[in-house]
N, C-alpha and C positions, 0 to 999 in steps of 0.2 A: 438638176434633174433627179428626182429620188426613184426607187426602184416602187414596185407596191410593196404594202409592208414597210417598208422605208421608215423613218424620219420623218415624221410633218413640218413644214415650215410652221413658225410659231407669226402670229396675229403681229400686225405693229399696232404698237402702243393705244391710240386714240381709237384703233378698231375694239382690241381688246378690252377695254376702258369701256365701250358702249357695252359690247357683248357682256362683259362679267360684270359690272356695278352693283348688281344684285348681292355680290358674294362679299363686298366691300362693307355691305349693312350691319354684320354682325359685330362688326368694329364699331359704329354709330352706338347700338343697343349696350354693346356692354363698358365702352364709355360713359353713357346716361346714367347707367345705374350704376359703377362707381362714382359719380361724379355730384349726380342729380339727386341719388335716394337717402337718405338718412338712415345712419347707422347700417349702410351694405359695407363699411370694413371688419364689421364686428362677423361677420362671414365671410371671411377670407379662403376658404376651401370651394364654397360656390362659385368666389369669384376670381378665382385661379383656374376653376372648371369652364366658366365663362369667358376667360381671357383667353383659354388654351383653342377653346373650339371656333370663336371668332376668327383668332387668328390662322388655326388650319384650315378655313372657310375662304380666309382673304388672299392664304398664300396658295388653294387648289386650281385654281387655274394656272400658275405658274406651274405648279408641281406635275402638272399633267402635260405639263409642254408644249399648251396651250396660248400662253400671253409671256411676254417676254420678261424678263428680271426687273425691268423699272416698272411694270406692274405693280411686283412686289417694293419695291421702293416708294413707288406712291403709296400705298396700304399704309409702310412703318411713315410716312409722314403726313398720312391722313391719322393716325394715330395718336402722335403727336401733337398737332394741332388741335388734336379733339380733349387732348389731354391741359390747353389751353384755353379753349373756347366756353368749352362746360364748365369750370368752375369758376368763369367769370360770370356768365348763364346765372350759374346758380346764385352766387353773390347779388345778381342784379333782381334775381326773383326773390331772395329773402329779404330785401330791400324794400321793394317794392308792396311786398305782404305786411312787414314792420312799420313800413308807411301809409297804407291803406288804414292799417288799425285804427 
């Protein structure tokens, strides 16, 4: 029982997961473009700027007390994953461009 004013209970996981996915995206975007763009580490200040904002974008619903901490755990291992995915991505598009030639 919370008073008003109170404590909100925070979302369980799968709820919050529907509700915030949107927030999740900026992690997708700035994955890509380390990953996917040629020559985005020679900007390494953009993409520190880029990494910081995605990830305070993925951890605001936690932070607001919102969605619960494995929220935030799936983010760092949606992160991860992406930091998988995309450069094999990319591997198989410059492949495929090398071999279309």
């Amino acid at each position: 029982m919370t008073l008003q004013g109170g404590p909100r209970p925070r979302l369980p996981f799968k709820a919050a997961l529907r509700a915030y996915w949107p927030w999740l995206s900026g992690l997708v975007v700035c994955s890509g473009v380390i990953f996917l763009v040629p020559g985005a580490a020679a900007h390494f200040q953009w993409i520190a700027a880029l990494f910081l904002v995605s990830a305070l974008a993925a951890a605001w619903p936690w932070l607001r007390k919102d969605a619960p901490y494995t929220f935030w755990v799936f983010a760092c291992g949606l992160w991860l994953c992406l930091g998988l995915v995309f450069p094999a991505l990319g591997a198989l598009l410059q492949w495929l461009f090398v071999r279309l030639r």
